[in-house]
N, C-alpha and C positions, 0 to 999 in steps of 0.2 A: 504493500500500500504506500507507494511513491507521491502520493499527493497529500499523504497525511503525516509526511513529515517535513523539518525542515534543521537544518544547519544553520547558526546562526552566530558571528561574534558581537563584542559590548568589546567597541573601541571607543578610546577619548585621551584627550588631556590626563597627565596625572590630577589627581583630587576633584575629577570631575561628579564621579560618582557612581564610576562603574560596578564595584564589587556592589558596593549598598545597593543599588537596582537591581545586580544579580541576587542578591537575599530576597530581596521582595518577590521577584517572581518567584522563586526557589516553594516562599512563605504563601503566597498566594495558590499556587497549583498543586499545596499538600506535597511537597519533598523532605520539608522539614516545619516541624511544629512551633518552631519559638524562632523570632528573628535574631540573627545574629549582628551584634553594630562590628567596624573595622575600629570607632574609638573602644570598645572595650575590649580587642583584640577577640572577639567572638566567631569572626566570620565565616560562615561554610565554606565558601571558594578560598580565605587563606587559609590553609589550613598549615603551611607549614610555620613552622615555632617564628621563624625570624619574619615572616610576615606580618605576625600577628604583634610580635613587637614592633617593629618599622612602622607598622602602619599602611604597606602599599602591598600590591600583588606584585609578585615575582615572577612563580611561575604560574603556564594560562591552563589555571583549573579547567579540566572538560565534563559537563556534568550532564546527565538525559532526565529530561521531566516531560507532562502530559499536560494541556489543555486544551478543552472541548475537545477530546479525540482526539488531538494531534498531537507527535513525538515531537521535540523540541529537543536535540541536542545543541547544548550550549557552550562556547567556549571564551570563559574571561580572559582578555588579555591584557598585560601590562600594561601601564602610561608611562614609566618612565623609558627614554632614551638610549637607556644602557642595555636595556630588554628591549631593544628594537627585532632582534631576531625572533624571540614569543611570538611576538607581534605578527613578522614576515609570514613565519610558517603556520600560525591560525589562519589566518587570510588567505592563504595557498586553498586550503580546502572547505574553507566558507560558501556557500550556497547565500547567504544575504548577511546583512549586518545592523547592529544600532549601532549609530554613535552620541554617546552621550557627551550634551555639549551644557558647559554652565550658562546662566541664564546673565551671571551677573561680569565673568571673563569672557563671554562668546568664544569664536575663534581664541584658542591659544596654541602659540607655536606648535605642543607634541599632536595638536587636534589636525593640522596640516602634515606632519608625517604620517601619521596612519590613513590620511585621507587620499593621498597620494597612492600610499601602496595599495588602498582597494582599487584604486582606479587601475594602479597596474595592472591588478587582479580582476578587474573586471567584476566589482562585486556590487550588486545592488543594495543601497542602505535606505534608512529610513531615522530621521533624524530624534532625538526624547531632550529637548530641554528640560535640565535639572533645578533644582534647588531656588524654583520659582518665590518659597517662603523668604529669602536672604535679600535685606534692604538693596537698592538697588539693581533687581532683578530687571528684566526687561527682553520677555520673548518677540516681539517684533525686530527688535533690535537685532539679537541673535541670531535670527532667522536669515534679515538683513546681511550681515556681516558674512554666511555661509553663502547666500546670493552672490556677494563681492568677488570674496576671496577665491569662490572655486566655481565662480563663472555657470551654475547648474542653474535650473529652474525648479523654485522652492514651492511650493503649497504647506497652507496652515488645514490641518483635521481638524485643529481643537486650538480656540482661545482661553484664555485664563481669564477667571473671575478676579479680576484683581490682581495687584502683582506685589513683590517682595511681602511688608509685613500684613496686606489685606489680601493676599491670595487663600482662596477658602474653596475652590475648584476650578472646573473647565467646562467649557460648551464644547460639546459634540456637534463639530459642522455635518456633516454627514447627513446623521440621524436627528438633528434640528434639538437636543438633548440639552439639560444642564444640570451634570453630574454633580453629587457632595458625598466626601468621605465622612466614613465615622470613626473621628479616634479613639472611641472608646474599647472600637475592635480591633484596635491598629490597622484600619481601615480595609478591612475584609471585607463589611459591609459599607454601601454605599446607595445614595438616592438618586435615582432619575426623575427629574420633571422637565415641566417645560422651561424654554426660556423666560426669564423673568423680564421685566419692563427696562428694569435696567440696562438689560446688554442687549435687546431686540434688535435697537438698529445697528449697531454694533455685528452681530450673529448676523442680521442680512446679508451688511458688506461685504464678510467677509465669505459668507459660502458663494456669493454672485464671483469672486474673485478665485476662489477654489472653482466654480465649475467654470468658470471662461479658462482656467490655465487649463484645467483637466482635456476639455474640450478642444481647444487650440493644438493641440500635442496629442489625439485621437482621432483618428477617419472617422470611428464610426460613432463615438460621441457627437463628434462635431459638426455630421448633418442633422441629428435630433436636434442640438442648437440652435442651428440657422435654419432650422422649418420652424423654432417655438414651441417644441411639444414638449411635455414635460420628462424632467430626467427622475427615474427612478433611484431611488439608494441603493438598490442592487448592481444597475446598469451604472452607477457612477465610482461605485465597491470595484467594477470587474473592471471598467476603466482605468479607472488610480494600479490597480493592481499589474496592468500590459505594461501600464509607463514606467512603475517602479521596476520590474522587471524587466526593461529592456532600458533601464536605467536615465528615462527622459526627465521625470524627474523624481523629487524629493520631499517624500512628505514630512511634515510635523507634527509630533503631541508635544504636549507641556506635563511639568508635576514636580512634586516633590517624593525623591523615597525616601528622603531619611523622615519624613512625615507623613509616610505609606500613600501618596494622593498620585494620582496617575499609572499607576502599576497594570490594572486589568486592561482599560481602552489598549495601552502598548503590547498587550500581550496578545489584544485579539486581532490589533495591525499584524504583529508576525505572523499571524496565520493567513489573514485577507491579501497582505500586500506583498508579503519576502516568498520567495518562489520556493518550490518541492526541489530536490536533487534533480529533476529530470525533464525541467524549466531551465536548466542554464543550458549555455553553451555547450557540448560533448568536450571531455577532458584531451588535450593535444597528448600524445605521445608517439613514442620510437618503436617501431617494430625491430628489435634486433637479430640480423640474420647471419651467416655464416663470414667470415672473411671477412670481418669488419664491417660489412655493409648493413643498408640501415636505411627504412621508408617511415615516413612520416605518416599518421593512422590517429584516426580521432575515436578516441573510447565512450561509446555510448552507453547512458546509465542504466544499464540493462540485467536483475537480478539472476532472470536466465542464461543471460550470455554463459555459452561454455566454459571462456577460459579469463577465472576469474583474477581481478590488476583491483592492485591497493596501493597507498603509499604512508609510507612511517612518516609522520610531521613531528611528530614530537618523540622523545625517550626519555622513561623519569624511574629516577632508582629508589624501590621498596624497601625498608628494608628487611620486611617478612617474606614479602615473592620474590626478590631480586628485580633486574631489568625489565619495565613495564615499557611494551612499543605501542605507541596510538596511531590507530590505522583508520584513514579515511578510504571506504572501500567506492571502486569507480563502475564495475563491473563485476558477473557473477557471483560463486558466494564462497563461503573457506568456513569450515566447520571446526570444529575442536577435535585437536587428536591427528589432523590431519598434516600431511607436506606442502610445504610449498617454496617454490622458487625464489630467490633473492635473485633477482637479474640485477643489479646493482653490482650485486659480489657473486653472481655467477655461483652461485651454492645453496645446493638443498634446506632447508632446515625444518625442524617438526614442531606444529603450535598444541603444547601443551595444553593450555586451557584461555578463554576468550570471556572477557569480563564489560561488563556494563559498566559505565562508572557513574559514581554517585559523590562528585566531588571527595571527601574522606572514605567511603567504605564502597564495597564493588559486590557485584553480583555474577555470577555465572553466566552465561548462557552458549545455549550448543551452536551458532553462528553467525553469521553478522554475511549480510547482502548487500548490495550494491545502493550507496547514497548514505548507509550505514556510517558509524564513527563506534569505533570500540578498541578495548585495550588486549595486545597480543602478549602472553606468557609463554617463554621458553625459545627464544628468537636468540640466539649468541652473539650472531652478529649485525644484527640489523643498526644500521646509524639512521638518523634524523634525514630524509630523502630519498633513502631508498624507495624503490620501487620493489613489491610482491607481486609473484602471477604463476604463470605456467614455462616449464621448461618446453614444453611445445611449442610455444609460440609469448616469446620472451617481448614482453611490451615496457621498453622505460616512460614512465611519466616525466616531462621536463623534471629535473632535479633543481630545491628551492636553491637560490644563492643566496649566499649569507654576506654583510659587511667584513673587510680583514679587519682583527683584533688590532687596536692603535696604543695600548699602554701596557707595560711588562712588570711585573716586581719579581725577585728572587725571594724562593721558599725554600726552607730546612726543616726537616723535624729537632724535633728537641732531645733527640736522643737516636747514633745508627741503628740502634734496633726498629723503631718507628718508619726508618728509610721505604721498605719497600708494603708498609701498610698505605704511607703518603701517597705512591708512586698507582697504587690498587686507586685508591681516592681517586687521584688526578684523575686515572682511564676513565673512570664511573662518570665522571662530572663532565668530560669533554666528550664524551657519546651523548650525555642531553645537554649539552650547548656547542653548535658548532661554532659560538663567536668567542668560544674558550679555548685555548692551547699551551699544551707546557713541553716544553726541551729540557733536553741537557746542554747548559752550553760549556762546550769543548774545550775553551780558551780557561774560562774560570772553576768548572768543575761543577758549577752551581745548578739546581733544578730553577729553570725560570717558566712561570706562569703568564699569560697573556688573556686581554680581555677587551671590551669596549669601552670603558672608562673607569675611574676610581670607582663608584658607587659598586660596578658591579662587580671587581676586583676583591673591595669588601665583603659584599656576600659571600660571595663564593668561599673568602680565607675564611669568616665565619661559619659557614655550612662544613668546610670540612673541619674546624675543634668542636663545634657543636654536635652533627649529626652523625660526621664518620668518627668522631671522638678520639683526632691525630693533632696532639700538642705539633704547633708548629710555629718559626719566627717570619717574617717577613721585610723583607729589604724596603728603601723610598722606591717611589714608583717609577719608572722608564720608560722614553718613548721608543714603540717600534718600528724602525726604518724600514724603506723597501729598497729593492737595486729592480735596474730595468735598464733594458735596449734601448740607444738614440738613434741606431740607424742598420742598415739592415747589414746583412753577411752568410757566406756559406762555406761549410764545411766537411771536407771529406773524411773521415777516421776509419784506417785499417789495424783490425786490433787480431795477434798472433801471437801462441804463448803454448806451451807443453806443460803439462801438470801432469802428474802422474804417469807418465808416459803418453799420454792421451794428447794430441794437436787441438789447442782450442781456436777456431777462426774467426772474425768476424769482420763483415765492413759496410760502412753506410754514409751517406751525404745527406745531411743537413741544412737547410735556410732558416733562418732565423731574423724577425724584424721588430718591431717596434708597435701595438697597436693604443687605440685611442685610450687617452686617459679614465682609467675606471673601469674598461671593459671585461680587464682579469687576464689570465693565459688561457692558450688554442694550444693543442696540439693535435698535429693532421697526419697523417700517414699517406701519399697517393701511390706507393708502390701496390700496385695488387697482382701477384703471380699463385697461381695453383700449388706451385711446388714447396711453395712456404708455409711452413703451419701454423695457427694459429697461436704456439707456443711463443715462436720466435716475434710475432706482432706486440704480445703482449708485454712482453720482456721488456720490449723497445717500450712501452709507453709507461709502464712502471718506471724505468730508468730517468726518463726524460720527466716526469712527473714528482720526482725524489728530487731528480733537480734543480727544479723550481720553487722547491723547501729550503733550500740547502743554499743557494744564491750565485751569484759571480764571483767577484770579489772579497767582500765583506763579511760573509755567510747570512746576510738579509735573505729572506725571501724574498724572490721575483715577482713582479706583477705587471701586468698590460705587455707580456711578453708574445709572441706566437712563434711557436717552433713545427715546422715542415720537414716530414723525413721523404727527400728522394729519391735516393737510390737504396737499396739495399745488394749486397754482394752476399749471397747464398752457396754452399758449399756441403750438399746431402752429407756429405762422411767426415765433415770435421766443422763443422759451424755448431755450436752452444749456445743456449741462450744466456749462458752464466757471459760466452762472450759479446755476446750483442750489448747486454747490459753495460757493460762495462766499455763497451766500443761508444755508447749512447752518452753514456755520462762523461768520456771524457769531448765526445763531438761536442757536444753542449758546451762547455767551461773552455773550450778553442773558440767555439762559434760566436759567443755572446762576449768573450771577453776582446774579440776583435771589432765587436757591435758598438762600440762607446759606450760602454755601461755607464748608469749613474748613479747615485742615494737620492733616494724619496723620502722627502717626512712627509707626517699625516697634517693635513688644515684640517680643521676643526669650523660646521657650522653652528655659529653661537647665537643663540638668543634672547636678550636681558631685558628683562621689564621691568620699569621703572620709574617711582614717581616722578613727573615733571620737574620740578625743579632741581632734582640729581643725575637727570641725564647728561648733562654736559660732564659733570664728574667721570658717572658710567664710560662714557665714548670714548674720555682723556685715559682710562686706564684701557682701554683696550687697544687703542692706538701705539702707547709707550711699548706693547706689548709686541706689537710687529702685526697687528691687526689691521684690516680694511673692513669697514662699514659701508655696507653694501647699499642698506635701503631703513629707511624709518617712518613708525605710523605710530599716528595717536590713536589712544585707546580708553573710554573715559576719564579719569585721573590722571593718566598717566603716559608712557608713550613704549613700544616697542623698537628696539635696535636690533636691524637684523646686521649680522658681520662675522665677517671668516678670521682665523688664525692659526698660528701652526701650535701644534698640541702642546710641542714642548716650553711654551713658554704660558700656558694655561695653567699649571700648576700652583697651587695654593689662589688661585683668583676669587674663588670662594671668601674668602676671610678679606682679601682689598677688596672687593668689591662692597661684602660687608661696611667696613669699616668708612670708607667713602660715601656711604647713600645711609648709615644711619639705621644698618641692617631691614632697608625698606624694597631693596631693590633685591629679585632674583633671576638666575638664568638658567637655563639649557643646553646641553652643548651635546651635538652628536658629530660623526665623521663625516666629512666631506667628499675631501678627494687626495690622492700622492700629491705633490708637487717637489721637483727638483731643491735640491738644499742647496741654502745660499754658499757661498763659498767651496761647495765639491762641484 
């Protein structure tokens, strides 16, 4: 029953209000009996220890609930910055989305990164102004400002009775309604009448201006329009519904949850207006076939389909089951107990048992079908992107990209016995974050850890003395460089060598260039002969792909690199892949090192809010810093700076910036882009 479900994320701003709205639904559709606040650290969806202290969500709880008949899987995801990756990879297999937007900050900077990536994603949303009870609220406004900023075409469902400290409900445009909660129920219960005298012509204007957009952006509304006949709420429900769905535009409710008001109308939008699994677009993927080769094939959401394709978006470690994989399934269905394919890593593995989840506790069940979202046990090596399916007919789903980790610190345990408990840690924690990474580095002896910013650096060093319970020290923190290609080159490597008596051969050519800032590393293979096996392709791209970890120069990772293998020289009775590899890795460090290598540091895009009269402060400290201020907007009180800088000199800006604005002013900072370092 593909229309009676839906996938849904609750993106926004940090402190907008996401988790508390996920409570209320949670509270509202019977999941859990008592609400949970984020101030008293009570929350269903955090449930992990340091969330519930901090105050934010971490990681993006996925949790399945029921209303009116429809399955609701739900996935909270992060507001802050640092957990931009949560974010990417909830979004990946979202079906529609809220975002929750304050009533009284509109638009704020993290409300434009997540807005951006559904738009990558292709994701229909629907919009829930928050915390309409907070002085200064103001839903027209809001509404307004998402109009601006992201150029969409907005409609209001529902106005507010009042706003900030006189908001006491909402009119139902639609249904011509004017709802009031009760809080004596914690607003379970609630009253429909009609509109009252007060907001009559008010509630007019505003539905004549809901159905002229609606209409306008409809074929088939919009000759009932222009004949005069009247529009039904059913035929104006299935209207708003095409448009959200093919994303023309964006509806609105209002309310407050942390004062339980607005909760149900939002709940029954998700049903009426955010599409079934089998409403979007067909999932893009790779048909992977023999000899490297590879057709593009769109995966329909189809329970029957034969040969059934999943993909891992998330990985989160138990620590009573071990390794939990979250599988959005695309096609067909995968039962418990049974095999399945990792075409990612090209290896069998068997799913022990398939769980429901219920944000903290889980439930069983014998399978999960296509449009489905459920959690996979007994997977070894599944990471975050893989692709599941059929060894018959091996299907990769584009794999997410993740931002590179921009800041490093050095970690010890506190004792060598603790060494390789730490090392177990690390593995667990960098399978569910791919914007996590830790080495040895060679030079110093030291295990260094990598991440997306201080904040989330912290966690992490926190999660492992708290959860994996590994006393550990921590160095200041460090930027991470990259090295890359200025211009292009090629290279031939003949690699020959007797080991054990045995001739090892190998030889291949190389090009190697430079591509657009951002884009990541390519590597291509165009040789294709019969007589070559599979073994020897793969060698080659492991070697070449170790490379590109490993760096030119400097031992940075590469990036914005692309590397072409043209020739390969094959020899049935003495060619190894132990030689190719080895033939690979040093073409590479010939090839790029004659490419003008460069060091890349990370920019940083920054953005600080702050009261008007501390801005000029604000901009003088980011200037000093080697920053450029891109662009700047007022925002009632106050004013937004938007401006780039390079990472390494953002450090401790937290506490100047404090200390300059009178601790009134705050910022954001996420990764930009490489840029060339001054003086290499």
């Amino acid at each position: 029953m593909l229309n009676k479900m839906r996938n849904i994320g609750i993106m926004a701003h940090i402190d907008a209000g996401k988790t508390t709205t996920t409570e209320r639904i949670l509270y509202y559709s019977g999941k859990i009996h008592k609400i949970g606040e984020i101030d008293d650290g009570a929350a269903t969806m955090d449930f992990m220890q340091q969330e519930q202290e901090r105050g934010i969500t971490i990681a993006s709880a996925a949790i399945t609930t029921e209303w009116k008949g429809h399955q609701i899987n739900i996935i909270d995801t992060p507001g802050h910055v640092d957990f931009t990756a949560e974010v990417e990879r909830s979004l990946r297999v979202l079906d529609g989305a809220i975002a929750v937007i304050c009533a009284v900050g509109h638009v704020q900077p993290q409300t434009e990164t997540v807005w951006r990536q559904a738009d990558e994603f292709k994701v229909p949303r629907i919009c829930f102004v928050n915390k309409m009870d907070r002085i200064g609220a103001d839903f027209f406004a809001a509404m307004n400002d998402v109009h601006e900023k992201f150029s969409c075409e907005t409609v209001a469902l529902e106005i507010p009775c009042g706003q900030g400290g006189d908001f006491n409900g909402v009119i139902d445009l639609v249904h011509q309604k004017e709802i009031h909660w009760d809080e004596s129920t914690e607003g379970e219960k609630f009253t429909v009448s009609e509109i009252s005298d007060a907001y009559k012509e008010q509630a007019a204007e505003w539905r004549e201006k809901l159905i002229d957009t609606v209409a306008s952006n409809d074929d088939e509304l919009g000759e009932l329009y222009l004949e005069g006949q009247e529009i039904s709420n059913e035929q104006l429900v299935a209207a708003l519904r095409r448009e959200t769905v093919n994303r023309a535009v964006v509806p609105f409710l209002c309310g407050s949850s942390r004062h339980n008001q607005g909760i149900q109308p939002l709940m029954d939008a998700i049903i009426d207006l955010l599409p079934a699994p089998d409403e979007v677009p067909a999932a893009e993927g790779v048909h992977e076939k023999k000899r490297g080769e590879s057709e593009k094939i769109s995966v329909a959401c189809d329970p029957n389909a034969k040969v059934p394709v999943g993909l891992v978006f998330k990985i989160q470690y138990d620590q009573n089951a071990g390794i939990l994989c979250f599988v959005r399934m695309y096609a067909g269905k995968i039962t418990t107990g049974s095999q399945v394919y990792n075409v990612s890593k090209k290896k069998r593995e068997r799913i022990n048992r398939i769980l429901r989840v219920n944000a903290n506790h889980m439930e069983q069940i014998d399978s999960v079908s296509a449009g489905d979202i459920a959690v996979f046990v007994g997977l070894k090596l599944a990471q975050t992107g893989d692709s599941l399916g059929s060894e018959g007919m091996p299907v990769l789903l584009e794999s997410v990209r993740f931002p590179e980790p921009v800041i490093s610190i050095a970690i010890e345990p506190e004792t060598m016995s603790d060494r390789q408990k730490l090392l177990d840690t690390l593995a667990i924690l960098s399978r569910e974050d791919p914007t996590f990474t830790y080495r040895d580095d060679e030079e110093t002896g030291q295990l260094v850890i990598s991440g997306m910013g201080e904040l989330h650096l912290d966690v992490l060093v926190t999660r492992i003395r708290d959860d994996f319970k590994v006393q550990c020290r921590v160095g200041a923190p460090q930027v991470t460089y990259r090295e890359a290609v200025t211009a292009a080159a090629d290279y031939k490597e003949t690699y020959s060598r007797t080991i054990a008596g045995k001739e090892n051969t190998a030889g291949l050519s190389i090009h190697v260039e430079p591509r657009e800032t951002g884009s990541g590393n390519t590597y291509e293979c165009t040789v294709r002969r019969a007589e070559i096996p599979d073994e020897i392709f793969d060698s080659i791209k492991q070697s070449i792909e170790n490379s590109f970890m490993s760096g030119i120069q400097m031992g940075y990772p590469c990036t914005d690199t692309a590397v072409t293998v043209t020739d390969i020289d094959y020899n049935e009775l003495t060619s190894t892949t132990f030689a190719f590899e080895a033939a690979a890795a040093e073409a590479f460090d010939k090839a790029c090192t004659a490419a003008s290598p460069a060091l890349l540091e990370p920019v940083m895009a920054v953005d600080i809010e702050s009261p008007s009269e501390f801005v000029g402060d604000a901009m003088s400290q980011i200037t000093q810093r080697g920053g450029i201020i891109s662009s700047m907007e007022e925002k009632g009180s106050g004013s937004i700076v938007h401006c780039e800088a390079p990472m390494e000199k953002m450090f401790g800006f937290t506490t100047t910036l404090r200390s300059v604005t009178q601790g009134r002013a705050s910022f954001s900072m996420s990764f930009s882009h490489f840029q060339p370092k001054a003086g290499h």
